[in-house]
C-alpha positions in Angstrom: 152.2 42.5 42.0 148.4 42.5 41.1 146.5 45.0 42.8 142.9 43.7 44.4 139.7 46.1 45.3 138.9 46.3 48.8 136.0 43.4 48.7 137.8 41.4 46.5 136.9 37.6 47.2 140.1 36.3 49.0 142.0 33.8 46.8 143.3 30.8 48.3 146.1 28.7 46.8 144.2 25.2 47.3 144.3 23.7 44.0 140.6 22.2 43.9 139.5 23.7 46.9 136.7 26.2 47.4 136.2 29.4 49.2 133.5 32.3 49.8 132.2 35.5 49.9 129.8 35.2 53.0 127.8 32.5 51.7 128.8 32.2 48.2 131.5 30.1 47.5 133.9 30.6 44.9 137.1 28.3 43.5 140.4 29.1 44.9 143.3 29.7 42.4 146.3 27.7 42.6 148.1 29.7 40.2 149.2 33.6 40.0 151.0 35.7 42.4 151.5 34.6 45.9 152.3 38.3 47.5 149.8 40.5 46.7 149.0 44.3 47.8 145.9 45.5 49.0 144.7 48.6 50.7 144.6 46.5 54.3 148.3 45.6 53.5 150.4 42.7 51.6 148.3 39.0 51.2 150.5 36.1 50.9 148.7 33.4 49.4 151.0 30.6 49.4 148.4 27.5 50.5 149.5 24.2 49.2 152.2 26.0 47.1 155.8 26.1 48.9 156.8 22.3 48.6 158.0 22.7 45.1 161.7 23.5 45.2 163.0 27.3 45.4 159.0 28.0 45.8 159.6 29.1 49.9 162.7 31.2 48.9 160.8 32.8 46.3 158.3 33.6 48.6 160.5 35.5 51.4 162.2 37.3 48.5 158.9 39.1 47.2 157.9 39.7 50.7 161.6 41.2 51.5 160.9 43.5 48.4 157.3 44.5 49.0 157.1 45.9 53.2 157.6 49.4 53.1 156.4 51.9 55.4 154.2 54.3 54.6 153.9 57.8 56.0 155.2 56.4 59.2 152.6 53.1 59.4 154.0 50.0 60.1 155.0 47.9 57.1 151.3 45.5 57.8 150.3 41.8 55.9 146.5 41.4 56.6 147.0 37.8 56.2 149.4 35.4 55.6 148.3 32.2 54.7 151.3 29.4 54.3 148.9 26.8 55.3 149.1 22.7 54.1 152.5 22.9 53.5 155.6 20.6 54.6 157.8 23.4 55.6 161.1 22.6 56.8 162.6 23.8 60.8 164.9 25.8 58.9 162.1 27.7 56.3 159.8 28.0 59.6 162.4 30.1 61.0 163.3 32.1 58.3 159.9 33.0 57.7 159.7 34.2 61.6 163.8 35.9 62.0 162.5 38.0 59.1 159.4 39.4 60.5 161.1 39.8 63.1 163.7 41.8 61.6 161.5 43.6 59.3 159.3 44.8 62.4 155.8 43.7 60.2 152.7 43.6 61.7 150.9 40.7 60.4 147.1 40.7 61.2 146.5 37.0 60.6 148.6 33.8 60.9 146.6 30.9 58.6 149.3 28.2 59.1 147.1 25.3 59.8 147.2 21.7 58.4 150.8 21.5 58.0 152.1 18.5 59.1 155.9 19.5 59.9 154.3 22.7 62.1 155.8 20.9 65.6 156.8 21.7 69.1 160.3 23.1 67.8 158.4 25.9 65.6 156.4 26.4 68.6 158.9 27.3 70.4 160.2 29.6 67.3 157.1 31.1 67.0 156.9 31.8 70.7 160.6 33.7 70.9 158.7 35.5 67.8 156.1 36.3 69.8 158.1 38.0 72.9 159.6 39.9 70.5 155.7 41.8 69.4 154.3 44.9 71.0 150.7 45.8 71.2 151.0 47.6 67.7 152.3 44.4 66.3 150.9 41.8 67.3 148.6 39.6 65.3 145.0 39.5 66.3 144.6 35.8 64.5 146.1 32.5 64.8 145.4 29.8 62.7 147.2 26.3 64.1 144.6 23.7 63.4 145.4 19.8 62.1 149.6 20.8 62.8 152.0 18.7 65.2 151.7 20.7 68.3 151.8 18.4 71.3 151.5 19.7 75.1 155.3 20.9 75.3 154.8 22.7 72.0 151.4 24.5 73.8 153.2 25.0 77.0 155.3 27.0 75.2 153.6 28.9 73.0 151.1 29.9 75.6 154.2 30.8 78.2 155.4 33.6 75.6 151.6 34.9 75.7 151.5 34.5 79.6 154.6 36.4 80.2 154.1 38.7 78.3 152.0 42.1 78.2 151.0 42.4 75.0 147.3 40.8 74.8 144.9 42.0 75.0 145.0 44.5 71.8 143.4 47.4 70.7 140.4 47.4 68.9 141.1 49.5 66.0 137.9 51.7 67.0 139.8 52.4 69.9 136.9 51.7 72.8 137.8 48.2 72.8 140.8 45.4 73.4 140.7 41.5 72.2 142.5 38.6 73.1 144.5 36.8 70.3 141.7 34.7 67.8 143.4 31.1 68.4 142.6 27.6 66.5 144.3 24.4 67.7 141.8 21.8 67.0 143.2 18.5 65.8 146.7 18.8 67.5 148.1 16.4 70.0 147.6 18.4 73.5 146.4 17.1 76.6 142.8 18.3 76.9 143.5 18.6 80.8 146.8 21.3 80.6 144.4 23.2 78.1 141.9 23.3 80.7 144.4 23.9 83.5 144.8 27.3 81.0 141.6 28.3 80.9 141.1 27.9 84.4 143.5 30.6 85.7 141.3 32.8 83.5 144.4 33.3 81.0 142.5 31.3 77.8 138.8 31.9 77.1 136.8 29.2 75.1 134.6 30.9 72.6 132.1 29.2 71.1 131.9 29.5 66.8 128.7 30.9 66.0 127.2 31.8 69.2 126.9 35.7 68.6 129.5 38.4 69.2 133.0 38.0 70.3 132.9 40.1 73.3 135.6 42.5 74.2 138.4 41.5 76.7 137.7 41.6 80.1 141.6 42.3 81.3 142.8 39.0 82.6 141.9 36.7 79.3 144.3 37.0 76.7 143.5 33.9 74.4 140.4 33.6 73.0 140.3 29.6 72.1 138.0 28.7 69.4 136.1 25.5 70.5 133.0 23.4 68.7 131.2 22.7 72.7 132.1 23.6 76.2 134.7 21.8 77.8 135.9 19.5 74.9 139.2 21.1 72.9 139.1 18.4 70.0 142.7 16.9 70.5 144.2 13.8 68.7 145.4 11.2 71.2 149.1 9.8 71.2 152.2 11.3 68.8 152.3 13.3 65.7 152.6 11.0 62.7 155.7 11.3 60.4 154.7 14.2 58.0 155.5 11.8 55.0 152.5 10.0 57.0 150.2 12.2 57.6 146.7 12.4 56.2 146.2 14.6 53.1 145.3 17.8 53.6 141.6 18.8 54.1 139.4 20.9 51.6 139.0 24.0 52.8 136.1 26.4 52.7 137.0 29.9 53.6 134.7 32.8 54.6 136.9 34.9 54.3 137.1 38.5 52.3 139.9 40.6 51.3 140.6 42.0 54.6 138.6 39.9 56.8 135.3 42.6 57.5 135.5 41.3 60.8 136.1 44.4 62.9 132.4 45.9 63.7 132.0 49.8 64.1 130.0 48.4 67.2 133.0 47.1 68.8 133.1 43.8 68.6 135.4 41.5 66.5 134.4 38.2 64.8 137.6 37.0 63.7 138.1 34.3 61.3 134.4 32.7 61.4 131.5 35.4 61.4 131.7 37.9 58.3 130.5 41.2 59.2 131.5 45.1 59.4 129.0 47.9 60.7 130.1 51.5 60.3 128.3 54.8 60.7 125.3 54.6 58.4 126.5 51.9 56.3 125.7 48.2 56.8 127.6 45.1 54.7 127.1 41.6 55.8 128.6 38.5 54.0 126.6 36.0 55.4 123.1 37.5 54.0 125.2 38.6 51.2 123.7 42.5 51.6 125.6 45.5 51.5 123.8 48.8 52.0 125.1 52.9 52.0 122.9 55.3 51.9 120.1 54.5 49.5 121.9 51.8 47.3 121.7 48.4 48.3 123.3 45.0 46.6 122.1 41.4 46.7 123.3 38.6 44.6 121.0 36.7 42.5 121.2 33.3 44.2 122.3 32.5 47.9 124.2 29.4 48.1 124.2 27.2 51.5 126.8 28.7 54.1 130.1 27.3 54.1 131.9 26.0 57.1 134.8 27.6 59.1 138.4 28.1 58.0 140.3 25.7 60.5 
């Protein structure tokens, strides 16, 4: 398995599409290996690349092979990302008995924009989901442009309401965060989403309007939203995924592990690159990166890209 430095730019698996570095984009790769090990833990890079036959079984084998424990640790992936694919019910719970069974700790879920992601994996991924602790569960979500209607919500959010294992430590330790979740462009009723954040359980947070702050004990979703009050729902049923639009181009801000847990305690997952600690400063949206006396800017500073969904 290829071995990546700790700010490598993430590679995606969009054939076409585009990611960046802060605000530099680069072009995804739609080729080379889809498990790969970094110092954060295993990526899985399997966007767009699991519909060819024997692809998905491939997949679980190198992942079977690859999570080990080490010096005690939990087996980690810092991010799996099996987005825009037409997985099957029967793959989707594969993927999910064997994290189970391998008790993996997988930082962030990027499963958005596939059109066979319905309310029967919801409800998979929500048994998956009782089954987590505090030390394993994910701190990112990813379930934009899927199949999810309001039973599929009602159910994924019941295994986060009965449960205690939200809010999660801040890896700094003087902090805890609700789960990062996207569900923009389902099929939910805006009204049982609000019904949600009423009771205090879901938070909306606003993309791009400063720090994520820490959790304040009762919210234990933190619900990415565009403006206050609107949850950007489709109206009426999921299409048939033979139907369904194509999949979007992506542009991804992401970096090899993310660099979204701040030394100042605050986390900016999935939509704000940038990672304080002690006397050093990086920042991928200014595209800076100082320790010490050294200090690193590109040459040109492209226009910044949009959110991962």
């Amino acid at each position: 398995l290829a071995q990546v430095p700790e700010r490598r730019a993430e590679l995606g698996a969009a054939s076409g599409a585009r990611v960046g570095v802060g605000s530099l984009p680069i072009t995804m790769a739609s080729t080379g290996p889809m498990v790969l090990k970094t110092p954060q833990g295993l990526e899985i890079k399997g966007r767009r690349r699991l519909d060819n036959p024997g692809a998905f079984e491939k997949l679980m084998e190198d992942i079977q092979n690859n999570l080990h424990q080490k010096d005690g640790q939990l087996a980690q992936i810092s991010d799996l990302d099996i987005s825009q694919n037409k997985l099957s019910l029967e793959q989707f719970e594969t993927l999910f008995t064997q994290l189970g069974a391998q008790i993996t700790k997988v930082l962030r879920f990027r499963l958005f924009g596939c059109p066979t992601l319905t309310d029967d994996v919801a409800r998979i991924m929500g048994d998956y989901i009782r089954l987590l602790t505090p030390e394993t569960a994910p701190a990112e979500m990813h379930l934009s442009d899927c199949a999810i209607t309001t039973d599929g919500f009602l159910t994924l959010i019941s295994a986060l309401e009965e449960t205690e294992i939200y809010p999660i430590p801040h890896p700094g330790g003087m902090k805890h965060a609700a789960l990062y979740l996207r569900l923009e462009n389902n099929y939910i009723n805006e009204s049982v989403i609000q019904e949600k954040i009423d009771t205090g359980l879901i938070k909306p947070l606003q993309k791009g309007k400063g720090a994520r702050p820490g959790a304040d004990g009762t919210t234990k979703i933190d619900l990415v939203v565009r403006d206050l009050g609107k949850y950007q729902q489709k109206q009426g049923d999921p299409p048939a995924p033979e139907d369904a639009p194509a999949p979007k181009d992506v542009y991804d801000k992401h970096c090899n592990n993310s660099n979204s847990w701040q030394g100042g305690n605050s986390w900016q997952g999935g939509w704000k690159q940038s990672w304080h600690g002690g006397g050093q400063h990086w920042r991928g949206g200014g595209q800076s990166w100082q320790s010490g006396g050294q200090s690193w800017r590109p040459d040109a500073v492209q226009p910044a890209a949009a959110a991962l969904p």
